[in-house]
N, C-alpha and C positions, 0 to 999 in steps of 0.2 A: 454106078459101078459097085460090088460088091468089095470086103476085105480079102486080098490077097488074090483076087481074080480075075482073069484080061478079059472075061464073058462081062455083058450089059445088063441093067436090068433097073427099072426102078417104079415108085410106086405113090401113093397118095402121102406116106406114111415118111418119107423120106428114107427108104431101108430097100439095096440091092436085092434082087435076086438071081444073078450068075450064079453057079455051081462055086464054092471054094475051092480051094488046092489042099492037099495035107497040112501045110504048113499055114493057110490062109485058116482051117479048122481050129487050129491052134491058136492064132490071135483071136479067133471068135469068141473062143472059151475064154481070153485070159479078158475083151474086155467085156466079154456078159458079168465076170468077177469084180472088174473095177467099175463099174457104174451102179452096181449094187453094193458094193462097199461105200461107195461115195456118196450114194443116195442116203444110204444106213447114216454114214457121219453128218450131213447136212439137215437131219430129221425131216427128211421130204417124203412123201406117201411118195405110191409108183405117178396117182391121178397127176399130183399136186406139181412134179417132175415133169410128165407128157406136156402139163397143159402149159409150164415155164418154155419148153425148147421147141412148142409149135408141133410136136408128132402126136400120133394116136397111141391111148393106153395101152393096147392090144399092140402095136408095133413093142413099144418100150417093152412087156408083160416078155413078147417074142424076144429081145436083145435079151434080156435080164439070164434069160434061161437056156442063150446059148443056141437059140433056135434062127433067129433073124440074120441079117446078111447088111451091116450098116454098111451107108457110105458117108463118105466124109465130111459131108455136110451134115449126116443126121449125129453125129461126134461131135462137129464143132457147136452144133445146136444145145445138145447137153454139156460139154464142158462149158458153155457159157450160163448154160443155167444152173448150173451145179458150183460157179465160178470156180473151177479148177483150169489148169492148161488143157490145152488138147492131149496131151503127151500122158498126162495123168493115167487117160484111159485105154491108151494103146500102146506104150511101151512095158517091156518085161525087164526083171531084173536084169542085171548084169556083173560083169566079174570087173574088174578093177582094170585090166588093158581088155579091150574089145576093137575087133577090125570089122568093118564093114566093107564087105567089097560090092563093086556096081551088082545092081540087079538084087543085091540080097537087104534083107531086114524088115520090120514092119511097114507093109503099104498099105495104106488107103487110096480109093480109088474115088474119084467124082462121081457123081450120076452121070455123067458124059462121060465119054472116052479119049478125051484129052487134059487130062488133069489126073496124076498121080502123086502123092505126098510119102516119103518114106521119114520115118525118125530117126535121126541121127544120132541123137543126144539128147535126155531132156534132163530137165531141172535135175541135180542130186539133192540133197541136205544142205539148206545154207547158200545154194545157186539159187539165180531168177534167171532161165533162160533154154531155150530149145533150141533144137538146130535140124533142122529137115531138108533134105533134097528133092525138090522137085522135079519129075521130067512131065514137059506139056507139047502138045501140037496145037497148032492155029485153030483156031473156033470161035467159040461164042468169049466174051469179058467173064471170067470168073468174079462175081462179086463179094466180095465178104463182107458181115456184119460188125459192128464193133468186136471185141474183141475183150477183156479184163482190163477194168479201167487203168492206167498207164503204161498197159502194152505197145510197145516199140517195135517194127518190123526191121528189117535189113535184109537187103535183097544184093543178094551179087550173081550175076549171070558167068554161066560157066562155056556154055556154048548155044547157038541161035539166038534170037532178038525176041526183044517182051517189054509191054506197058507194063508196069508196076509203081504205085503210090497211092496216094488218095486221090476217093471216084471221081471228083474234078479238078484233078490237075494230076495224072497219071503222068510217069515219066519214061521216055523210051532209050531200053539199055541194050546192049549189044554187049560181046565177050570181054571178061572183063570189067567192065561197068559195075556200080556199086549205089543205093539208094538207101536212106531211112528214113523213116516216114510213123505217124502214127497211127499204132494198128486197134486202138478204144476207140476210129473214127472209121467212117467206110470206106473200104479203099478195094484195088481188084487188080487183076493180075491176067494177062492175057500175051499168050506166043504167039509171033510174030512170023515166027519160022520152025520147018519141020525138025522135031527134035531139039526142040530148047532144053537146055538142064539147069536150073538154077540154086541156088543154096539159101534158104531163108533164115534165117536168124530170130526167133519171139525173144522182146525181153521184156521180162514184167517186173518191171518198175517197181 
């Protein structure tokens, strides 16, 4: 699935191609900016980056410049090779009170169509910690890879039911419900029922 768009679309390279929305345009831009700031800071060639997060230079060459269409796995692949949060690369600043109302803020989308991740909050200055809301529909186990070595997940389900923990010993929550588990191990996250919302919590240690 593409940033910021409910079309499908995906490729060898782990990078959407759905059309964006105006405002999906706009995250494009901002994180083709931060994954080349952060590549700049990390002193990683564009090669040396691709060949860390598993994509093609030619994909990365396309994000870098604003061109490509990531989904949120080919994000979480670079924020792990780049060892920054996810949040690093797709949140925008902000003013000091900020409301997020349902439906709005930065989304990233799965390569499937049951998995969308918005940021709620990431790290500021002096924090270790993101805050994302999830909405998913029943399908396939999302699996994640490690994650920044003493990263902490926390899972609270807001409505529908969903496996969330680590990939062998997943645990099943319903509304309400509350999990933490560590997210520098494999672990996956999979709804249960139509229209799950949950709230994830990264804390890096």
């Amino acid at each position: 699935m593409s940033v910021g768009s409910s079309g499908t679309g995906s490729d060898s390279g782990r990078s959407g191609t759905g059309g964006p929305t105006a405002s999906g345009v706009e995250l494009i831009g901002l994180i083709a900016a931060s994954i080349r700031r952060e590549r700049e800071r990390s002193g990683l060639s564009m090669a040396e980056l691709a060949r860390r997060a598993g994509i093609a230079k030619s994909t990365l060459s396309q994000l870098e410049s604003g061109a490509g269409n990531p989904s949120v796995e080919t994000l979480w692949a670079l924020g792990a090779a780049l060892n920054v949060p996810f949040s690093r690369l797709v949140d925008p600043p902000r003013p000091a009170v900020r409301v997020i109302r349902a439906g709005e803020g930065p989304v990233t989308h799965s390569e499937r169509a049951d998995y969308a991740a918005t940021v709620l909050s990431s790290c500021p200055p002096n924090a270790r910690r993101d805050i994302y809301r999830i909405e998913a529909q029943p399908g396939e186990t999302r699996a994640s890879d490690p994650h920044m070595p003493g990263t902490v997940e926390h899972v609270m389900i807001g409505a529908g039911r969903a496996l969330a923990g680590p990939t062998e010993e997943p645990v099943e929550l319903g509304p309400g419900d509350y999990v933490s588990y560590p997210g520098d191990a494999p672990h996956v996250f999979r709804a249960l029922a139509p229209d799950t919302l949950a709230v994830i919590v990264m804390e890096h240690i």
